[in-house]
Steps between C-alpha positions, in 0.01 A plus 500: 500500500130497492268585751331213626355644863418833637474635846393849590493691812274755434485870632368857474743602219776258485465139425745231557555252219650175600516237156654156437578272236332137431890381720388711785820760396426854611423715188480839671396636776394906462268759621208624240299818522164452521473701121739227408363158573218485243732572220725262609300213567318585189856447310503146655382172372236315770656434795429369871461782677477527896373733744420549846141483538334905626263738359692620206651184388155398351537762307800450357421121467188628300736748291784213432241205470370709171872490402520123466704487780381195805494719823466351835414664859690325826400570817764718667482205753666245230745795396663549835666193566715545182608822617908436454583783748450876600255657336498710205302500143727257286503229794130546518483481144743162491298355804175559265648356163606185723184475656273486171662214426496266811144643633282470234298318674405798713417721254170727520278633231523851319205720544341577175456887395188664514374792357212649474198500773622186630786724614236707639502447913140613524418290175633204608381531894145565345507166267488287842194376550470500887610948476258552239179694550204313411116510549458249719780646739295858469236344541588264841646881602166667525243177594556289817295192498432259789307151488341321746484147420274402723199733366606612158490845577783738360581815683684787218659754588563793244742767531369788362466916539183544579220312639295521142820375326516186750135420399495557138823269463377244759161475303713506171741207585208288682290510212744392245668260826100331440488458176850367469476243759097403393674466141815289616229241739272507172776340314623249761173385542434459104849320470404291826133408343673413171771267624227318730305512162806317331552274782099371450547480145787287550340220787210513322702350193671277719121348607437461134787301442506285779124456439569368188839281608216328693238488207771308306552255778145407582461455071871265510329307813161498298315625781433779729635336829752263457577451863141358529615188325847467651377493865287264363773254390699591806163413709474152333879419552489551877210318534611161352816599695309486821322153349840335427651608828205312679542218269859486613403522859257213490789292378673595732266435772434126344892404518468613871244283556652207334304439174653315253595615121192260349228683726238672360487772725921532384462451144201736409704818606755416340293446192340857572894671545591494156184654327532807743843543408470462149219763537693751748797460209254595222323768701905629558515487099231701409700817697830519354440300161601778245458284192266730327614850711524612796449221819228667742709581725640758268175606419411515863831728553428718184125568626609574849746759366284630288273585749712646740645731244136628401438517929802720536376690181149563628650663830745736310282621328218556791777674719606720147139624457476540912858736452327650209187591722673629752798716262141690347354514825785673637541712176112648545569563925814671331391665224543886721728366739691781561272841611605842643334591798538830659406532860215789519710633843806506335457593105573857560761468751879579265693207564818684564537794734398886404847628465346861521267433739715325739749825451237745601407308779858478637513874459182563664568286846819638505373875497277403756787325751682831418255717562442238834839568624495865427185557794667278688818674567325818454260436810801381675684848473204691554456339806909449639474898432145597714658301809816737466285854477289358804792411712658845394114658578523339829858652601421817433233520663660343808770785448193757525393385823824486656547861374167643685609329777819720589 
């Protein structure tokens, strides 16, 4: 029969080979030595090979994989519930060969080999970026650095031996700190000037051409102001307007009053009525007749929009040379915007404590409480043990008396 699947328990020395053919019919089922199972699977064409997924099956997944053979890791979790019965290596092993074939689904990824530094723990700990030691994090190590937004003013503090150490490297870092950020505002002011520069460049082009949209309106209209002309027509029409409607209304008023259709007084407006109109209509005419171009209506439009174009072009460009102004005026205020200043009181003060110093003054108060304490219980001693001879002067003197007494 051939081998089809392969499940293997695997152990310190002993392996458990559990294999099957293509009709699921047990092939064998037999412990290997670990010296063995190279060899043997070597001796095998490529086969589906399963394993529960730990630490050294990635290993042997890497070693069989380079055999040809198609190894797969289960999670023990997806083994277990194909355990048959008790436990022991060839039901683990049959529980695994079963499993690689119904859970493949769950199957996890082999680790690939490494060699090399990337073995390395210390190698591969230092290729993180956030454990490496760089400048900057050196550098944030030894300088402290506080702004105040509301003045400007940045208070360092440098970590240092010695008081001349703290002032050299202060000096050192604010001088370079100066030029850098005098540099860096340089350069945002020259791209700042140039890109207002562009923006003028670019309205002011817009003025020309709306300028000259306008030039070739005024030359279609054949003079300067065409609206001139068109109010004029406009002017005319609402004026015999206004003469026909009073016309109209002295008819009106002559029915009312009863005059008949012969009347003179009724038969001279009506005369007058249809000149006005046929004026008014040929007064209409001379707007939108487009016979030879555009009516003037569409000349008024085109002049109109015309204008307005070259009105919103004229203030662009006044508020792009105003932002231009301002951008330089800003850039010569800023030109040294950013100056160290050292307080005369406190330029020789070291910004972190006198380690040395501070020890030796310790030292020195506590010698002195010492030597504080020492008089002080000294005096008291001296003085507990002058009360006890006087007391003892006293008694023996009262013994004395008592003697030359008797």
């Amino acid at each position: 029969m051939q081998v089809a699947t392969i499940g293997v328990d695997l152990a310190k020395n002993v392996f458990q080979i559990h294999a099957i053919a293509e009709d699921y019919v047990v092939v064998f089922n037999r412990p290997l030595r670990r010296a063995q199972a190279l060899p043997f699977f070597a001796s095998l064409k490529p086969r589906l090979i399963g394993m529960e997924s730990c630490s050294s099956a990635h290993h042997w997944a890497r070693e069989l994989t380079t055999l040809g053979h198609d190894v797969r890791l289960i999670p023990p979790m997806y083994v277990k519930p194909y355990v048959k019965r008790g436990k022991s290596d060839a039901i683990d092993a049959e529980a695994i060969c079963e499993a690689v074939m119904r859970e493949l689904e769950h199957e996890i990824g082999i680790v690939s080999y490494y060699a090399g530094a990337e073995m390395d723990p210390l190698a591969r700990v230092q290729s993180i970026p956030e454990l490496q030691v760089t400048e900057a994090w050196m550098f944030s190590r030894y300088l402290k650095t506080v702004i105040d937004i509301r003045t400007g003013l940045i208070t360092m503090t440098v970590r240092a031996r010695t008081a001349q150490d703290a002032t050299r490297f202060s000096e050192a870092i604010l001088v370079r700190t100066e030029a850098h950020v005098n540099d860096l505002a340089e350069a945002l002011f020259s791209e700042q000037i140039s890109q207002e520069e562009r923006t003028v460049a670019q309205t002011r082009e817009n003025l020309e051409r709306a300028r000259l949209s306008l030039i070739k309106v005024q030359i279609a209209s054949g003079e300067a102001n065409p609206r001139a002309r068109i109010e004029g027509i406009y002017g005319a029409i609402a004026s015999l307007e206004r003469d026909l409607l009073d016309l109209e209304a002295g008819n009106a008023r002559n029915i009312i009053a009863g005059h008949s259709e012969t009347n003179s007084e009724m038969r001279k407006p009506r005369e007058q009525e249809a000149p006005l109109k046929a004026r008014i209509d040929t007064q209409r005419t001379r707007l939108i007749d487009d016979s030879a171009g555009p009516s003037l209506n569409e000349r008024l439009v085109d002049y109109d929009s015309a204008l307005v174009q070259v009105e919103l072009a004229e203030r662009s460009w006044a508020a792009a040379l105003l932002t231009l102004e301002e951008a330089r005026y800003a850039a010569a205020l800023g030109a040294a915007r950013f100056q160290v200043v050292v307080p005369p009181q406190t330029a020789g003060i070291a910004t972190f404590p006198r380690r040395v110093e501070v020890t030796a003054l310790a030292l020195f108060l506590s010698a002195i409480f010492l030597a504080g304490l020492r008089v002080f219980f000294g005096t008291a001693g001296t003085l507990k043990c002058d009360k006890v001879t006087i007391a003892d002067e006293i008694e023996f003197r009262g013994a004395l008396r008592r003697r030359s007494i008797l």
